[in-house]
Residue frames as a rotation matrix with the C-alpha (Angstrom) as fourth column:
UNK 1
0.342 -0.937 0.076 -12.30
0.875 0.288 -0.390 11.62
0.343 0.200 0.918 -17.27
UNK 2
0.379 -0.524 -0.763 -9.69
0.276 -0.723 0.634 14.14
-0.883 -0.450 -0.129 -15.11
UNK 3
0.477 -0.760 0.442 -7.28
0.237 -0.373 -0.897 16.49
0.846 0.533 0.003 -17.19
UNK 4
0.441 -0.790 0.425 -5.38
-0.896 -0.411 0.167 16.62
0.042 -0.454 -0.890 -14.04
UNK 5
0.678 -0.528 -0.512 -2.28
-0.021 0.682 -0.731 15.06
0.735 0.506 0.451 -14.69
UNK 6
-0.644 -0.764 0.042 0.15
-0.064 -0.001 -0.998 16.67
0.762 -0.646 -0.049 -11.63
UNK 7
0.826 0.521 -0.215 -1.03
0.268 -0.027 0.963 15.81
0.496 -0.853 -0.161 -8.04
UNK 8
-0.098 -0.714 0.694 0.43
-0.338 -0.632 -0.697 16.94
0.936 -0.303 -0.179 -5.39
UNK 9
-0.427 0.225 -0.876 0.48
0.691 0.706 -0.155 15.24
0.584 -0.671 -0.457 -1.88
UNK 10
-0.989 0.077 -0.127 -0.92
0.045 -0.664 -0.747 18.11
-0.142 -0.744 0.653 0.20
UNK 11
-0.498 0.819 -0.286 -3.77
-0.863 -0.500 0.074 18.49
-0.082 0.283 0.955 -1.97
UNK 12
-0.396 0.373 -0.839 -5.08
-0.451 0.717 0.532 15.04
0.800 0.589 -0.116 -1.23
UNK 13
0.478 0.491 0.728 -7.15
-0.776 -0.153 0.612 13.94
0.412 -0.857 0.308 1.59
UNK 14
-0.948 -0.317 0.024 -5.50
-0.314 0.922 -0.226 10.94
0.050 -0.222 -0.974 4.03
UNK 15
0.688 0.720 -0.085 -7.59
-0.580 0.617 0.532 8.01
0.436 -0.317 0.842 5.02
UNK 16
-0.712 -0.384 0.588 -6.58
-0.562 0.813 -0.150 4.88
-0.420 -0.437 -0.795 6.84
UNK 17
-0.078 0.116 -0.990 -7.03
-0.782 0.609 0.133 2.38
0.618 0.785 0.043 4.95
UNK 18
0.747 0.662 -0.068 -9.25
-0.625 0.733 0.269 -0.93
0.228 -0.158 0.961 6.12
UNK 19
0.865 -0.425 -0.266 -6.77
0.458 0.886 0.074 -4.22
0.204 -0.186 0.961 7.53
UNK 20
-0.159 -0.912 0.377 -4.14
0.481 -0.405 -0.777 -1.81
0.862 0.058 0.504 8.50
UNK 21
0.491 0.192 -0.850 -2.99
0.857 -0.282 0.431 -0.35
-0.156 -0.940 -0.303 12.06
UNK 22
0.311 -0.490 -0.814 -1.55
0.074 -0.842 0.535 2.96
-0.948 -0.227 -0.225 12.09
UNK 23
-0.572 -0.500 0.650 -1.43
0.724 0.065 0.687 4.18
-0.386 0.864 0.325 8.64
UNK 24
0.153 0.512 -0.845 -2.24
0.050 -0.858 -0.511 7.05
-0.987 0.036 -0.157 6.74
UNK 25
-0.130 -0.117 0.985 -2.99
0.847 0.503 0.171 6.64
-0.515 0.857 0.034 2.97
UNK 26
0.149 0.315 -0.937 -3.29
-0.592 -0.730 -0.340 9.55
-0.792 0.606 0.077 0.05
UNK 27
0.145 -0.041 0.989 -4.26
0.848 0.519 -0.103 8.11
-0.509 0.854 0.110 -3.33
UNK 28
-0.231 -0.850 -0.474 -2.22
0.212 -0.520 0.828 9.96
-0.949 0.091 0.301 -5.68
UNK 29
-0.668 -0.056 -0.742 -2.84
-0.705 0.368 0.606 8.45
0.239 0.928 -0.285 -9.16
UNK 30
-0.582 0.741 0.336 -6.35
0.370 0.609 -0.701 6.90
-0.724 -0.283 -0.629 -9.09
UNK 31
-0.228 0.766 0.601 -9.78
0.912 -0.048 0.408 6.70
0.341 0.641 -0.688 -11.47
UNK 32
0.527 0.828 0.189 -11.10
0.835 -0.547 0.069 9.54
0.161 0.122 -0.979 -9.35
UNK 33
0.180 -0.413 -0.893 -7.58
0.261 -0.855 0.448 12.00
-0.949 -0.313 -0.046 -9.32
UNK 34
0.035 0.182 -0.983 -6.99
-0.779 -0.611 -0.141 11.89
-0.626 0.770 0.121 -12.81
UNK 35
0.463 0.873 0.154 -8.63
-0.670 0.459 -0.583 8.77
-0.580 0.167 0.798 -14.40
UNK 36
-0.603 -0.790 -0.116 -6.44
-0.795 0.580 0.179 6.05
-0.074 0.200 -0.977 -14.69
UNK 37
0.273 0.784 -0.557 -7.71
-0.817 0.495 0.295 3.06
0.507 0.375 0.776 -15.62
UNK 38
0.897 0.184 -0.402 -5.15
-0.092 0.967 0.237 0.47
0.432 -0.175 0.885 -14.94
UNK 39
-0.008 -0.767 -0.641 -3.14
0.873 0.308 -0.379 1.71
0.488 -0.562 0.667 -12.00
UNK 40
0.783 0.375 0.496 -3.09
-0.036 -0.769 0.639 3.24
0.621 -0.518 -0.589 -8.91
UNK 41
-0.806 -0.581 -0.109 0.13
0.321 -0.275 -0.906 5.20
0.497 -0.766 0.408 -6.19
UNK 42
0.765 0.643 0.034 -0.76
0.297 -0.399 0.868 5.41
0.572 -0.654 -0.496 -3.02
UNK 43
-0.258 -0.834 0.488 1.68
-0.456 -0.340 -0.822 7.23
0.852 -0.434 -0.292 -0.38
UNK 44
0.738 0.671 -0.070 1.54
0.018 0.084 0.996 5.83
0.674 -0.737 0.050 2.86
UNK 45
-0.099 -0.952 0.288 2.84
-0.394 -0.228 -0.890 6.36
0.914 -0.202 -0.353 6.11
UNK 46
0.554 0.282 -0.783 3.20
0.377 0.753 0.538 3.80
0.742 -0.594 0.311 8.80
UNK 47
0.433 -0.404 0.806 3.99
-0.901 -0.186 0.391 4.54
-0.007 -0.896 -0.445 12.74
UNK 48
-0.666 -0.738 -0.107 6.60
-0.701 0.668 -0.250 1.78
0.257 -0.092 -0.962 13.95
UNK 49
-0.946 -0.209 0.248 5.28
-0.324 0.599 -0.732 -1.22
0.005 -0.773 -0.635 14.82
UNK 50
0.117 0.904 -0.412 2.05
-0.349 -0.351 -0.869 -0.64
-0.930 0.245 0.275 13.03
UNK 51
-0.687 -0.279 -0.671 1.03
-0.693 -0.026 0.721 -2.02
-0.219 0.960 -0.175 9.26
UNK 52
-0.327 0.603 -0.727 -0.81
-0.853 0.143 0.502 -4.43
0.407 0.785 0.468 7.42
UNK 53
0.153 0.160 0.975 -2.41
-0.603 0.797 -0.036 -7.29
-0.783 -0.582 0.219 8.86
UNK 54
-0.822 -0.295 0.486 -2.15
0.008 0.849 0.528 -10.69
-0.569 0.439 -0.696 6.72
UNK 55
0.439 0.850 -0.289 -4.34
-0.268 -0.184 -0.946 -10.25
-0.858 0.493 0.147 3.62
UNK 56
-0.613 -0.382 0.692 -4.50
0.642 0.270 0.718 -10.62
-0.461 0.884 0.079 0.19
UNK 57
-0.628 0.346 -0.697 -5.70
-0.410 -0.908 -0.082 -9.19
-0.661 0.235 0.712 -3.15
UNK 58
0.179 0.198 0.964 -7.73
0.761 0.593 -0.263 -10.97
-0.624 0.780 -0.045 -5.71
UNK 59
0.563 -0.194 0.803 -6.77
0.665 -0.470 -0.580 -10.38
0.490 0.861 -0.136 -9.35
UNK 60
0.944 0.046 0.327 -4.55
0.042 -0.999 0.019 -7.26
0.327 -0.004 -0.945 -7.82
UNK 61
0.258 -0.954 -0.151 -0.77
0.646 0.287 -0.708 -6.77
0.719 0.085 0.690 -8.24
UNK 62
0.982 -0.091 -0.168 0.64
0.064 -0.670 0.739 -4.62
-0.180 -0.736 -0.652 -5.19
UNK 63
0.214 -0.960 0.179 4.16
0.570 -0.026 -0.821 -3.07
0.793 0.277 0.542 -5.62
UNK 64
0.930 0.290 -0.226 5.89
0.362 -0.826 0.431 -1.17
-0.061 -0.483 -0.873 -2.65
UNK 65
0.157 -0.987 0.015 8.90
0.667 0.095 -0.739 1.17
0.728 0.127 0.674 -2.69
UNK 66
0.280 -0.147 -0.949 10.25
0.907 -0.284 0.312 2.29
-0.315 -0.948 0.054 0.53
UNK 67
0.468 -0.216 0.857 11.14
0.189 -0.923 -0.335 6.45
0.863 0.319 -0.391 0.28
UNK 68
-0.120 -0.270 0.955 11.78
-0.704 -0.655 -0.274 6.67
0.700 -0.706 -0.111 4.27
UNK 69
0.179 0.331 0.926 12.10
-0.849 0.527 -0.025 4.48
-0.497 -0.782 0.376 7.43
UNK 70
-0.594 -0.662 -0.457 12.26
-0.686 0.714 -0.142 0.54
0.420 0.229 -0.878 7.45
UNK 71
0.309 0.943 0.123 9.70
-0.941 0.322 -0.105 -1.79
-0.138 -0.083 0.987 7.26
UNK 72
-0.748 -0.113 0.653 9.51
-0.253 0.959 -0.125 -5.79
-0.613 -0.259 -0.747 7.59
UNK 73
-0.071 0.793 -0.605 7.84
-0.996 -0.024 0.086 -7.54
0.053 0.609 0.792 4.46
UNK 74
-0.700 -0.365 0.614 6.66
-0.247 0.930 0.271 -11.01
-0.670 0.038 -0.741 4.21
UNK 75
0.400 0.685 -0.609 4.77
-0.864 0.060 -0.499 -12.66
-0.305 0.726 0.616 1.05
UNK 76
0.908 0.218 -0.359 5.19
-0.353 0.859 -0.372 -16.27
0.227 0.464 0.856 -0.19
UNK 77
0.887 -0.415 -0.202 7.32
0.462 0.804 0.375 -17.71
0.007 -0.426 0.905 2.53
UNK 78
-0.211 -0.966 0.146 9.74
0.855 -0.255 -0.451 -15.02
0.473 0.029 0.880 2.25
UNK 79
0.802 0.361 -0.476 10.54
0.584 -0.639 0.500 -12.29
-0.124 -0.679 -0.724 4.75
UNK 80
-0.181 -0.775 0.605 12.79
0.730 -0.518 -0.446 -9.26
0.659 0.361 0.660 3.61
UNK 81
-0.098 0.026 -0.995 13.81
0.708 -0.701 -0.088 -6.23
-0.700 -0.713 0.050 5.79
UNK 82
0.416 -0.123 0.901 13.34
0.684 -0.611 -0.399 -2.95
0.599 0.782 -0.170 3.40
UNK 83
-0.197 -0.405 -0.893 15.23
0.684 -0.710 0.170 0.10
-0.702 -0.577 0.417 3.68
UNK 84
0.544 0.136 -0.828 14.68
-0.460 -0.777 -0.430 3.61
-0.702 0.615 -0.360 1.40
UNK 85
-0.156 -0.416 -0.896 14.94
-0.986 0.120 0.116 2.60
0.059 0.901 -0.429 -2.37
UNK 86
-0.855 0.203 0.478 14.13
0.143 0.977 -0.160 -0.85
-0.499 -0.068 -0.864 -1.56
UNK 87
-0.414 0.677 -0.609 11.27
-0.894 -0.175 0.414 -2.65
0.174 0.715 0.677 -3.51
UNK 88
-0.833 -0.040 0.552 8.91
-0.303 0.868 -0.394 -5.50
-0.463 -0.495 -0.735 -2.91
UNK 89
-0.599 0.592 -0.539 6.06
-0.502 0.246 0.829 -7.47
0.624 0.767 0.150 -4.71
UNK 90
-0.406 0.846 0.347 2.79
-0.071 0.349 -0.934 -9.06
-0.911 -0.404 -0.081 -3.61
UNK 91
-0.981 0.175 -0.088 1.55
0.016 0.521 0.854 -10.96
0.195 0.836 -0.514 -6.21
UNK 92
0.165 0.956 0.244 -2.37
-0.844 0.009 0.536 -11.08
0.510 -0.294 0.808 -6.64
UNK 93
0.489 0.869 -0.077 -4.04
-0.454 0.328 0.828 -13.48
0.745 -0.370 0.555 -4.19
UNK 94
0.016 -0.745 -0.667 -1.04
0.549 0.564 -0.617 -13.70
0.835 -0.357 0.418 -1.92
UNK 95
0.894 0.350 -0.279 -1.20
0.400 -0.347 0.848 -13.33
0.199 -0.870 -0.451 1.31
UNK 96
-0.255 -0.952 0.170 1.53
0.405 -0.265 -0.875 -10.57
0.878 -0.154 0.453 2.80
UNK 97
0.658 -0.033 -0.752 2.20
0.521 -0.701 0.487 -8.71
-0.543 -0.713 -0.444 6.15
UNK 98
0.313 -0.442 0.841 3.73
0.458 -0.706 -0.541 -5.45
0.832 0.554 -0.019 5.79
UNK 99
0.709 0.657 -0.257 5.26
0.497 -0.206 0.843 -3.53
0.501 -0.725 -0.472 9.00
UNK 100
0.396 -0.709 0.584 7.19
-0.256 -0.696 -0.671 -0.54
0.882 0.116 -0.457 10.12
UNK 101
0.729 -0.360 -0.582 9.89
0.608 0.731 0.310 -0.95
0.314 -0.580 0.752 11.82
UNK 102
-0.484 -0.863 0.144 11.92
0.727 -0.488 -0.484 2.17
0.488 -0.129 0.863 12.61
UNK 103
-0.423 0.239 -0.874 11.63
0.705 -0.519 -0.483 4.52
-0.570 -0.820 0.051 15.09
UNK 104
-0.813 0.254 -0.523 11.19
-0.533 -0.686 0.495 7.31
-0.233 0.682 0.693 12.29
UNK 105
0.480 0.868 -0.128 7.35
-0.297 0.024 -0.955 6.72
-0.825 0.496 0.269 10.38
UNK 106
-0.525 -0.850 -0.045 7.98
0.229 -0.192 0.954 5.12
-0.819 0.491 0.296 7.52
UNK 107
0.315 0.690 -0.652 6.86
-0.637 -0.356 -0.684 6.52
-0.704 0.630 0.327 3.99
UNK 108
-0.467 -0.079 0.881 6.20
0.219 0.955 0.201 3.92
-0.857 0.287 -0.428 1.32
UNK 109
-0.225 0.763 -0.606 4.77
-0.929 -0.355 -0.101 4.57
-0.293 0.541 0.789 -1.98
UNK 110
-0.372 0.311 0.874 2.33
0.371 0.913 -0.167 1.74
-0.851 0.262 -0.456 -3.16
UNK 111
-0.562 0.294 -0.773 1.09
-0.791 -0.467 0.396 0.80
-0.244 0.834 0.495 -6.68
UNK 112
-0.130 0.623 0.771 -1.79
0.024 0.780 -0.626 -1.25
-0.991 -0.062 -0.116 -7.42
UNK 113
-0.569 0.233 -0.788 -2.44
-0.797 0.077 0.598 -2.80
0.200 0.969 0.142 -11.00
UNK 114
-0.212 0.596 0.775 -5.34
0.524 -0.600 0.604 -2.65
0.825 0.534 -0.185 -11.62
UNK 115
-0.072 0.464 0.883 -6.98
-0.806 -0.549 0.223 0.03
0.588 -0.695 0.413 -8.66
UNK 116
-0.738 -0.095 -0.668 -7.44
0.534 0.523 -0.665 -1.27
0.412 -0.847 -0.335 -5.59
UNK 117
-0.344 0.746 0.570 -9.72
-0.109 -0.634 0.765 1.75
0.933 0.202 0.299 -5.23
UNK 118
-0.733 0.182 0.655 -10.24
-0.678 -0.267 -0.685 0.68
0.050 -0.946 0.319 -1.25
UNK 119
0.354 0.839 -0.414 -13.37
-0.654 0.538 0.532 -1.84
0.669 0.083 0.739 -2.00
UNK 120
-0.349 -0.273 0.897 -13.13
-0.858 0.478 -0.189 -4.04
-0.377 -0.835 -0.401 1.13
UNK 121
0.872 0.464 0.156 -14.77
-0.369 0.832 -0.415 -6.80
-0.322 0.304 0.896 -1.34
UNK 122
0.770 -0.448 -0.455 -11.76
0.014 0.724 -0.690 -7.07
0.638 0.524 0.564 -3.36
UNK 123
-0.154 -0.929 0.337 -9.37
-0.890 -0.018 -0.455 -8.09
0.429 -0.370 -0.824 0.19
UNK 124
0.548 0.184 -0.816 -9.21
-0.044 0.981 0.191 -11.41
0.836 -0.069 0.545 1.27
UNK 125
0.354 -0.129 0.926 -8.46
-0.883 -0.372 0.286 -11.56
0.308 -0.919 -0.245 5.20
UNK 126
-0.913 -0.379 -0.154 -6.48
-0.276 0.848 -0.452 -14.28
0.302 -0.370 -0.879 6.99
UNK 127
0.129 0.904 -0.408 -8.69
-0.300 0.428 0.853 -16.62
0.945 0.012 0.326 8.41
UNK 128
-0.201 -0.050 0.978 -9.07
-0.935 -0.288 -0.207 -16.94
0.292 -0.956 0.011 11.75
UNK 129
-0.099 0.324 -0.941 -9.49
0.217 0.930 0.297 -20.67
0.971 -0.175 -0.162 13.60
């Protein structure tokens, strides 16, 4: 178990993060920054025109709220433009796309309940025919 309770975004490595095109993740609030159990923020920032391919989560709620830029969501048959202060859901095992749209990067914070923790077992990939 962490006793660090403040993070700071500088002080966190990025990654790009697996089914995703141009993105840069920092996990914020995670088991291994300061041992959460049952939820994780990630920050992420998406180049235009760039984002999530069509996936899903099993078991794993996904929340995003927009901070910067404008981003195109789509998740059970519904497609919503987002702008800063916007908010969007992704239910577990629903497929979504996710994808910036503004010239500016956009910055997005994400929250996973439970972790998401990166495990390429627990995404579920469009299928391909």
């Amino acid at each position: 178990m962490s006793d660090r309770y403040f993070i700071r975004e500088a002080d966190i490595a990025p990654y790009h993060p697996a089914n995703h095109l141009g993105t840069t993740n920092r996990r914020l609030i995670g088991p291994d920054t300061v041992g959460s159990k049952q939820v994780e923020v990630l920050l992420g920032v998406i180049e235009r025109n760039q984002g999530a391919l069509e996936h899903a989560h099993p078991d794993i709620e996904q929340v995003c709220y927009m901070l910067e830029g404008e981003a195109m969501a789509e998740v059970g048959g519904q497609t919503r433009r987002l702008q800063p202060g916007d908010c969007c859901f992704f239910p577990a095992n629903v497929p979504h796309v996710f994808t910036a749209i503004s010239e500016v990067p956009v910055r997005v914070l994400v929250i996973y309940a439970p972790p998401y923790g990166e495990d390429p077992a627990k995404v579920i990939k469009k299928k391909t025919t």
